[in-house]
C-alpha positions in Angstrom: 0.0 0.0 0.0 1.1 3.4 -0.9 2.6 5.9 1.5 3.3 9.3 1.9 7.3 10.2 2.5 8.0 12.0 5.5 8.4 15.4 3.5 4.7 14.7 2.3 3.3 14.4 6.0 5.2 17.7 6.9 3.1 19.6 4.0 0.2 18.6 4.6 0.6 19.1 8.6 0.1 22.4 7.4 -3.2 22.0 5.6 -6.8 22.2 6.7 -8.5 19.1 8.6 -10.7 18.6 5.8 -7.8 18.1 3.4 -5.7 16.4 5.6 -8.9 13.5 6.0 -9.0 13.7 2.3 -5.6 12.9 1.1 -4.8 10.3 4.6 -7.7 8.6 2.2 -6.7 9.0 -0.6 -3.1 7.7 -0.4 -5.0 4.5 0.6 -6.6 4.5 -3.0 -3.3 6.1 -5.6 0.0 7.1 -4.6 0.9 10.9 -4.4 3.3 13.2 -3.5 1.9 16.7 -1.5 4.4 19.5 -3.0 2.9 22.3 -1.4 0.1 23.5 1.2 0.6 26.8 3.2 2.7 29.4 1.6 4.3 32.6 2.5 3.0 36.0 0.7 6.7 36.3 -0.7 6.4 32.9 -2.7 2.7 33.4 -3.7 4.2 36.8 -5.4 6.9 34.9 -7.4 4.9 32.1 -8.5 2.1 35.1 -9.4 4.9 36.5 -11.7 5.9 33.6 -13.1 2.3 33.4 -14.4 1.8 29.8 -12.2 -0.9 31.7 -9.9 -3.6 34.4 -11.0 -3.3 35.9 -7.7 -0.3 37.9 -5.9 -1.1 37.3 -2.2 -1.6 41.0 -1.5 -5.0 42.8 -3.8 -5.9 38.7 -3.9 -5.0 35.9 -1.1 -4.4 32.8 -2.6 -6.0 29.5 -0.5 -2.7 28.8 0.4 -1.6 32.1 2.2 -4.0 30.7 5.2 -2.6 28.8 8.5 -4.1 26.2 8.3 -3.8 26.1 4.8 -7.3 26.0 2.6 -5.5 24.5 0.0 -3.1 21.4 -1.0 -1.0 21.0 -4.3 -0.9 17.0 -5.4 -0.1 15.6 -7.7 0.3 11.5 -8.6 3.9 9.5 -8.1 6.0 9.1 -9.2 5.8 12.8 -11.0 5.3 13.3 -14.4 4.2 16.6 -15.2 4.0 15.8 -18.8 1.1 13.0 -18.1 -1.8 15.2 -18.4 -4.0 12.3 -18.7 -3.1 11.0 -15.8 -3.4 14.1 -13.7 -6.7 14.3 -14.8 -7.6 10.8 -13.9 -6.1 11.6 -10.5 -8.1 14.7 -9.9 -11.4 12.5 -10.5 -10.4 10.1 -7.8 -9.7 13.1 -5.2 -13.0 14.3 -6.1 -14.9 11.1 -6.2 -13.0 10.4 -2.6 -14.2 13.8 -1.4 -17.9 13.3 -2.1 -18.0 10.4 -0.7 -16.1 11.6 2.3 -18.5 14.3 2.8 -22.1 11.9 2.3 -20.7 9.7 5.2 -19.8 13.0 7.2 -16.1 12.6 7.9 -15.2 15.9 6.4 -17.3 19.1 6.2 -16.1 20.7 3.5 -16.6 20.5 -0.5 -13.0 20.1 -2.5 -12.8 22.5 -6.0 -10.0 21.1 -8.0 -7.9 23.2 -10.6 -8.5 21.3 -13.2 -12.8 21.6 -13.2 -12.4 25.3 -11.3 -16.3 25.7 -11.8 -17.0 21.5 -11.4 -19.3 21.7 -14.0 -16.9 18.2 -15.3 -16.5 19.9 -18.5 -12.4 20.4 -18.3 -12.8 22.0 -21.4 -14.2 25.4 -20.7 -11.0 26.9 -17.8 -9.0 29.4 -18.7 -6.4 28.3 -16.0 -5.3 25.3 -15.4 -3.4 24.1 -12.5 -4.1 20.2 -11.9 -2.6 19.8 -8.6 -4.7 22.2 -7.1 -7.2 21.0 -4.4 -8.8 23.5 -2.0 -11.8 24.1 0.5 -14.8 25.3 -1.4 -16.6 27.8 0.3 
């Protein structure tokens, strides 16, 4: 059974309760790597001008500026950035893991994922795309 590396638990110590139920599941179900959950203002500005986030922590707070943090970057292991298809499949479980979390009460929150931004499940229609993007929907 899959296992998250020590590095892994550390980021997502960081994260919301919700997310942190979430992805203990979901390692159970698909290996993944967390790369990221809280971050400082001073690395949501550079990743804003790098054009990776649409907001610069200051005029906009990203999910991820929070403590805990509202939000969780995944992605599947081992990492392949250039597996889109996979990503996608990923994402599904997450969100298929989520729901059901949620029906049989064990988290509170609904999960957007940056891939579906508006979970309409037409992937087609976002304008930005960031696929190992998981946050609290509120």
């Amino acid at each position: 059974m899959p296992k998250y590396s020590e590095k892994s638990k550390a980021i997502l110590g960081n994260a919301h309760p919700d997310l942190k139920v979430l992805f203990n599941e979901v390692i159970k179900h698909f290996d993944c790597s967390i790369l990221e959950s809280y971050r400082s203002i001073e690395r949501q500005q550079m990743l804003f001008r790098k054009g990776h986030s649409k907001l610069d922590g200051i005029n906009k707070k990203s999910k991820h500026n929070y403590i805990p943090s509202l939000a969780v970057d995944v992605v599947p292991y081992p990492v392949d950035w250039k597996n889109h298809k996979r990503m996608y499949f990923f994402g599904g479980v997450v969100l298929g893991i989520a729901k059901m979390l949620k029906a049989e009460g064990k988290i509170d929150s609904s999960i957007r994922w940056g891939g579906d931004w508006d979970g309409d499940t037409h992937i087609k229609d976002q304008t930005f795309i960031d696929l190992p993007h998981f946050e609290i929907k509120k």
